[in-house]
C-alpha positions as CSV (number, residue, x, y, z in Angstrom):
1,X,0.0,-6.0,0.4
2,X,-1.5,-7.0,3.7
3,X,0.3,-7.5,6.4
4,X,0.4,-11.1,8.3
5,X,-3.0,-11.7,10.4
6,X,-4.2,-14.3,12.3
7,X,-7.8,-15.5,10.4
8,X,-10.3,-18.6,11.0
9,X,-11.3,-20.7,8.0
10,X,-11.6,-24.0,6.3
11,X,-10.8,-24.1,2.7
12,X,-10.5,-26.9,0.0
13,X,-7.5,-27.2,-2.1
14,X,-5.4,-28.6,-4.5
15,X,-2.2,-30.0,-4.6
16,X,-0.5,-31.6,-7.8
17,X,2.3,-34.0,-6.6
18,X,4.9,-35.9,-9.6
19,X,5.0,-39.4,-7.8
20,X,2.5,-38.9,-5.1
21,X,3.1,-37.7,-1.4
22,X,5.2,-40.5,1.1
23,X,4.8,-39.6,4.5
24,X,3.5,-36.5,6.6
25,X,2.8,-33.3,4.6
26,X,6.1,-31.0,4.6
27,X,6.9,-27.5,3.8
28,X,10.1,-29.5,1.6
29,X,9.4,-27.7,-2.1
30,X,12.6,-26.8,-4.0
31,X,13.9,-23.1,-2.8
32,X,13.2,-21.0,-5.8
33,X,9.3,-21.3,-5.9
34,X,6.9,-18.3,-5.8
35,X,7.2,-17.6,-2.6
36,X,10.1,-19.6,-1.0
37,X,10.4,-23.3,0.3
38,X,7.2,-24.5,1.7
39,X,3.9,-26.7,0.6
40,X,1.9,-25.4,-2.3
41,X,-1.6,-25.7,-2.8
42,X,-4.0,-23.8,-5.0
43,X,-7.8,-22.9,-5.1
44,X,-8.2,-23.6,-8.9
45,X,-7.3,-27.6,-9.4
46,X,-6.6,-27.0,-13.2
47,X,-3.5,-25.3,-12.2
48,X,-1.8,-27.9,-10.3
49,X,-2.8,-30.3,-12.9
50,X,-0.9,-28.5,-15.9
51,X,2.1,-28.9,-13.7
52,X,2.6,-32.4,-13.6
53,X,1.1,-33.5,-16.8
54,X,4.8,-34.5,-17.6
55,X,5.2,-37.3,-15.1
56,X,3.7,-40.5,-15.6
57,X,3.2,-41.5,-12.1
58,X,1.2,-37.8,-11.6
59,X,-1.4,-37.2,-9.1
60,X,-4.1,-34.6,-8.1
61,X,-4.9,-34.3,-4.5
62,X,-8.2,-32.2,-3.0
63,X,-7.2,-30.8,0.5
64,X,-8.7,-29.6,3.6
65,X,-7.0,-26.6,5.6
66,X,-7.6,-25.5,9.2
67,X,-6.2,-21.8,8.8
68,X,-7.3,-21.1,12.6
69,X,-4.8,-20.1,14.7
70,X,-2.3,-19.4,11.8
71,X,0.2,-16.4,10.9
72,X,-1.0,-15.9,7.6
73,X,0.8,-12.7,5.4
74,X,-1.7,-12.2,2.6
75,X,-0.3,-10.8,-0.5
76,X,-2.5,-8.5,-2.7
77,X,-2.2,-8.8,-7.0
78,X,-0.3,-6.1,-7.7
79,X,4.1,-5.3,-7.8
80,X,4.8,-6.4,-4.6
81,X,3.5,-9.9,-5.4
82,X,5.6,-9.6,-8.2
83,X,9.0,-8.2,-6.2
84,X,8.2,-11.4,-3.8
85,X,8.3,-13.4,-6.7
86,X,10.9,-11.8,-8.1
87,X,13.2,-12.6,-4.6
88,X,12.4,-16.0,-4.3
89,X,13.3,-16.7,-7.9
90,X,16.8,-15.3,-7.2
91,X,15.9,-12.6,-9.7
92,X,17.3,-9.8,-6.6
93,X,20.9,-11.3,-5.7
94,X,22.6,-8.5,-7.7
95,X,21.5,-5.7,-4.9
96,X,21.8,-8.3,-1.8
97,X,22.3,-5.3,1.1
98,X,19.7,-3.1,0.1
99,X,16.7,-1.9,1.3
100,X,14.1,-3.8,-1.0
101,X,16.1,-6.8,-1.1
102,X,16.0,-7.3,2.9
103,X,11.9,-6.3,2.8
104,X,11.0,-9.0,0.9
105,X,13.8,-11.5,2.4
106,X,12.1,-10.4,5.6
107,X,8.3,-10.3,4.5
108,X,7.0,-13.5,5.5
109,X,9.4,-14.5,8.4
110,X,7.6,-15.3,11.4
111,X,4.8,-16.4,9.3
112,X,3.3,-19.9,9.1
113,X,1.6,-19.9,5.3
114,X,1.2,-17.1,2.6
115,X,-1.6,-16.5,0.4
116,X,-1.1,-15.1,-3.1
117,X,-1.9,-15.2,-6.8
118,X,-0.3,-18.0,-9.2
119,X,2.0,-16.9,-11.9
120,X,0.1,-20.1,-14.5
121,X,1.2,-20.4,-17.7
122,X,0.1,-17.3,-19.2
123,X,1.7,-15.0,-16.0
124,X,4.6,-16.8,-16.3
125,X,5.2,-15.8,-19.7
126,X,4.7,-12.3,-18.6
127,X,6.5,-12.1,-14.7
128,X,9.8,-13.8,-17.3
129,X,9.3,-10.5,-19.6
130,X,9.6,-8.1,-16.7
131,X,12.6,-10.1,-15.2
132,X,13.6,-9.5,-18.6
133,X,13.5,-6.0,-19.1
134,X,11.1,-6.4,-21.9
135,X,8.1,-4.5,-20.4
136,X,7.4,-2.5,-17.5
137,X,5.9,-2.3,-14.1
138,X,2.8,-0.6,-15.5
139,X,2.4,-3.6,-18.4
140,X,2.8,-6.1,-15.9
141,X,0.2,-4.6,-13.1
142,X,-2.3,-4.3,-15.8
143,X,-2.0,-7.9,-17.3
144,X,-1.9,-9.4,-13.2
145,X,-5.3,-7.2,-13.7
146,X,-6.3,-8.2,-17.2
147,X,-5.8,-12.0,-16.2
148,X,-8.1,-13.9,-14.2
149,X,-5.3,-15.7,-11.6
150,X,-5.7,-18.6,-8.8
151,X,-4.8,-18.1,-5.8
152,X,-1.9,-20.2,-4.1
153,X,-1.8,-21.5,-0.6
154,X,1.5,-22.1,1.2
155,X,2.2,-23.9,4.3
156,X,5.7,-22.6,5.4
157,X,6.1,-24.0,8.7
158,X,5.3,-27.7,10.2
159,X,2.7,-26.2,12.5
160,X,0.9,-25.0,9.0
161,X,1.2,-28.6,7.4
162,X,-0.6,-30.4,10.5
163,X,-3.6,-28.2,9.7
164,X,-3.7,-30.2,6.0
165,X,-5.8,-33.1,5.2
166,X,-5.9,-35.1,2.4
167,X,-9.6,-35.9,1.5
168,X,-9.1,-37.7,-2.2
169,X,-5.9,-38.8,-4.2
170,X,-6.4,-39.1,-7.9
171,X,-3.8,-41.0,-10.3
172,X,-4.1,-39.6,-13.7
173,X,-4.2,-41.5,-16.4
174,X,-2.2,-41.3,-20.1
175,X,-5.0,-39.7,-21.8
176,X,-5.8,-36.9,-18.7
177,X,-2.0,-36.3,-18.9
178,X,-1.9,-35.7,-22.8
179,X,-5.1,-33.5,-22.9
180,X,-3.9,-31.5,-19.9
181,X,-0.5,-30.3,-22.0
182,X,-2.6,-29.4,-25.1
183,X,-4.7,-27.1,-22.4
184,X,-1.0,-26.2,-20.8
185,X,0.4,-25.1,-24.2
186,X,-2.8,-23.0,-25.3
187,X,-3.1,-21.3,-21.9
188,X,1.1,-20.2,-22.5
189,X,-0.2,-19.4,-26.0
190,X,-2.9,-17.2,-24.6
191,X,0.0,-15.5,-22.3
192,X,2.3,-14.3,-25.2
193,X,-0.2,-13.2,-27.4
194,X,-1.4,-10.6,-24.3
195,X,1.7,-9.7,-23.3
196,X,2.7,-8.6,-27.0
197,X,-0.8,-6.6,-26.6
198,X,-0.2,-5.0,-23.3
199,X,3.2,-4.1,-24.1
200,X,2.7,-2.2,-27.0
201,X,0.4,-0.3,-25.3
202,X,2.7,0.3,-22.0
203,X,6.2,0.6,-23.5
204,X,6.2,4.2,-23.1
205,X,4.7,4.2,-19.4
206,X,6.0,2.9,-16.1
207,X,9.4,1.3,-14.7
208,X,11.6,-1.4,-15.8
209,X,13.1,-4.1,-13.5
210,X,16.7,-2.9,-13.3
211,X,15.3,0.4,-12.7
212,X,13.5,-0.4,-9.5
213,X,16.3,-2.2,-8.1
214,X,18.3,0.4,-8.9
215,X,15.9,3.1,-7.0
216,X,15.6,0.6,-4.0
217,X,19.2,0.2,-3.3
């Protein structure tokens, strides 16, 4: 994991919104997201896109970000991205006053925006088997390797979400929606039939969950 830096950049993104964005951009997502409260954007614009294709009033924004003069904690593919994940999920409330629990509560404090990989459809299916206690750390480090994952932008602070501009808003229409969930539910197909893989070949090697807790409290 690298540690926060200050970078210059432009980049395009994606943002999927259920009913469209009203007012100024906001760092105002729920709390137990990826990587905490904030504004989420991603470099890949299929993956925003399987996220809303529930919502009838769904739309697809392309974004441009000034990342100048911006705190920015980068966060390598690997277990801490998945012990962040892990903390902002709520998944570490058991050990509360440990060491690892206050790291990662800690981790991107003074920052403005992290940048880190997406857990789609198919890493969800595996992050919820680690949380689980159904595979180790070593069968999830090699299916975050085995998997070709977006990478998620997120504005934390209001200083981050002035540097975000809306270049095109996209409505999408019934028959984008429906084709987007049959390419949602093959891509969550595609997940559990690797994870079944990996984990056979893994169950004998690495950590579980409870047991890194357990070591980090």
């Amino acid at each position: 994991m690298k540690s926060s830096q200050i970078i210059q950049e432009i980049v395009t993104l994606y943002h999927g919104s259920k009913s469209g964005i009203r007012g100024p951009i906001a760092p105002i997502s729920r709390e137990r997201c990826d990587f905490g409260k904030g504004f989420y954007m991603g470099t890949d614009r299929t993956q925003p896109l399987t996220l809303i294709c529930n919502y009838p009033n769904a739309r697809i924004y392309t974004l441009s970000v000034n990342l100048s003069d911006l705190k920015i904690l980068n966060v390598e593919v690997g277990l801490d991205w998945a012990l962040l994940v892990a903390y902002n999920r709520g998944k570490m409330e058991s050990i509360k006053h440990s060491a690892i629990y206050h790291r990662f509560a800690n981790l991107s404090k003074d920052c403005d925006m992290i940048i880190g990989y997406i857990a789609n459809d198919r890493m969800f299916v595996v992050l919820d088997r680690f949380f689980n206690g159904e595979i180790t750390d070593m069968a999830l480090i090699n299916s975050l390797s085995a998997l070709k994952l977006g990478k998620q932008y997120v504005a934390l602070t209001e200083k981050a979400c002035k540097k975000i501009k809306i270049l095109d808003e996209q409505v999408l229409t019934e028959h984008d929606r429906d084709k987007l969930k049959q390419e949602s539910e093959a891509n969550r197909s595609k997940g559990i039939a690797m994870a079944e893989e990996i984990c056979r070949k893994y169950r004998r090697d690495g950590q579980f969950f409870d047991e890194i807790l357990k070591a980090g409290e």
